[in-house]
C-alpha positions as CSV (number, residue, x, y, z in Angstrom):
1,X,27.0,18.7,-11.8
2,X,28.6,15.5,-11.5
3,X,27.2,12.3,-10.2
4,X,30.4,10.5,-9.4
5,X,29.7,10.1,-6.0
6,X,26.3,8.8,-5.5
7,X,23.8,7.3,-8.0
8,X,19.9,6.2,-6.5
9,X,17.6,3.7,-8.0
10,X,14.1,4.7,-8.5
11,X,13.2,8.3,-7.9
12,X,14.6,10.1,-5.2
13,X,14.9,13.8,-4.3
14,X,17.8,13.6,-2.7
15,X,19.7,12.6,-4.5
16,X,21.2,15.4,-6.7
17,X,24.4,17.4,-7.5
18,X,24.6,22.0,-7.8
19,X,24.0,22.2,-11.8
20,X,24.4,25.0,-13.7
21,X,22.9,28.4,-12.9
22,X,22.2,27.4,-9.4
23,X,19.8,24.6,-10.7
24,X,20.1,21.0,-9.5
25,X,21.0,18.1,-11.3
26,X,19.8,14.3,-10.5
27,X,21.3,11.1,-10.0
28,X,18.4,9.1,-10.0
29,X,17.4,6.8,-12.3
30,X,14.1,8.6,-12.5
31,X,15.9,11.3,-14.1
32,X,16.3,9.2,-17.7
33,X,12.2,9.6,-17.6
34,X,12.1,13.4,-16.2
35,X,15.4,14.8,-18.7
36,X,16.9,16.4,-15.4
37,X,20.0,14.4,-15.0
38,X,23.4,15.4,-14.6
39,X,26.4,15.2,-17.3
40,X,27.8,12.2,-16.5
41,X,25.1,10.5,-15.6
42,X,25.5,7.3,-18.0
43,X,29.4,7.1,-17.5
44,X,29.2,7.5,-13.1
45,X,25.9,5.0,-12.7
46,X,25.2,2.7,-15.5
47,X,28.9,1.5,-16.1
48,X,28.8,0.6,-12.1
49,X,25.4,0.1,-11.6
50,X,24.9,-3.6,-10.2
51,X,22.2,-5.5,-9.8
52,X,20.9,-7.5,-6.7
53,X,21.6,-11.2,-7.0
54,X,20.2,-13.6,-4.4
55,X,20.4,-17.1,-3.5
56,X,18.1,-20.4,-3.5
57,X,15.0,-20.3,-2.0
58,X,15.4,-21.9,1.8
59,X,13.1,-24.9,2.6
60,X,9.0,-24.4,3.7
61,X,8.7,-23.6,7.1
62,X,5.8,-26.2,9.1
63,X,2.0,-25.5,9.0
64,X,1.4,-22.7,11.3
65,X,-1.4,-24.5,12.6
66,X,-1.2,-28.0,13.6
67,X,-4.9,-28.4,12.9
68,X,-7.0,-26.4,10.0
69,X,-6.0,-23.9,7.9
70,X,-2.7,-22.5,8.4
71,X,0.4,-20.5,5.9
72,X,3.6,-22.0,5.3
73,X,6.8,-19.5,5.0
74,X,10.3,-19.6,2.9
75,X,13.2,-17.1,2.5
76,X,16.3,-16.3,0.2
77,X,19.0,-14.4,1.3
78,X,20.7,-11.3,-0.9
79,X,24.1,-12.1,-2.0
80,X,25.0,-8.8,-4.1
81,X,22.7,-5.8,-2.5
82,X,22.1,-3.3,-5.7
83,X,24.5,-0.5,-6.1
84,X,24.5,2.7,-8.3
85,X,20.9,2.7,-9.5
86,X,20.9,-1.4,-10.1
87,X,18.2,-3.9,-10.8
88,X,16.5,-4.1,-7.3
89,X,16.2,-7.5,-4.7
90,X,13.3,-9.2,-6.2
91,X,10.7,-11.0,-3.8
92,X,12.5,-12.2,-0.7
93,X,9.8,-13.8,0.9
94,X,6.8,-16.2,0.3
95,X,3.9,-17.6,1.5
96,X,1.3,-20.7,0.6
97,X,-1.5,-22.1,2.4
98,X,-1.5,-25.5,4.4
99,X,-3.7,-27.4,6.0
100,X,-2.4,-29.3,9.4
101,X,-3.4,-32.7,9.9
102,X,-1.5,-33.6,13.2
103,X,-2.3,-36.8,14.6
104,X,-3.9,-35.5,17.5
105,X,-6.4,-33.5,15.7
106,X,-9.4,-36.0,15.4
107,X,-9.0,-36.4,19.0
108,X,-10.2,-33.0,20.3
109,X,-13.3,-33.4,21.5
């Protein structure tokens, strides 16, 4: 079976090749752990396996509640998705806690 065409990151069932004797062979990177993989394997996915690569985290987003308790938001994009069984995206997203103290607050009554 040859893998030349498709390699998967993690473990994934579809994604396989016709081995010998009618069995299957994987391109997974699962199949390292499992001993199932096909022939060429190591040269078709590790030697073009890439790994995501993202940017700078983008500023905090404002309080998301003017008064009290409230969660702040920030976001980085992908520049380089994974390919070929690569390093996944780390953590995209994050969160904090904030507390909103808007002027007007002391004055609700």
């Amino acid at each position: 079976g040859s893998c030349w065409h498709q390699c998967c990151p993690g473990r994934n069932n579809t994604c396989w090749a016709p081995g010998a004797r009618q069995a299957r062979c994987y391109c997974d990177s699962y199949c390292e752990r499992t001993g199932d993989c096909c022939q060429d394997y190591r040269a078709a996915c590790h030697s073009a396996a890439v790994g995501c690569a993202v940017g700078p985290w983008g500023p905090w987003s404002g309080c998301s509640s003017p008064c009290g308790v409230g969660s702040k938001a920030r976001s980085r994009p992908v520049t380089l998705p994974p390919r070929h069984g690569g390093e996944p995206c780390p953590a995209l997203k994050q969160r904090r806690g904030c507390f909103g103290e808007h002027p007007t607050c002391g004055m609700a009554k």
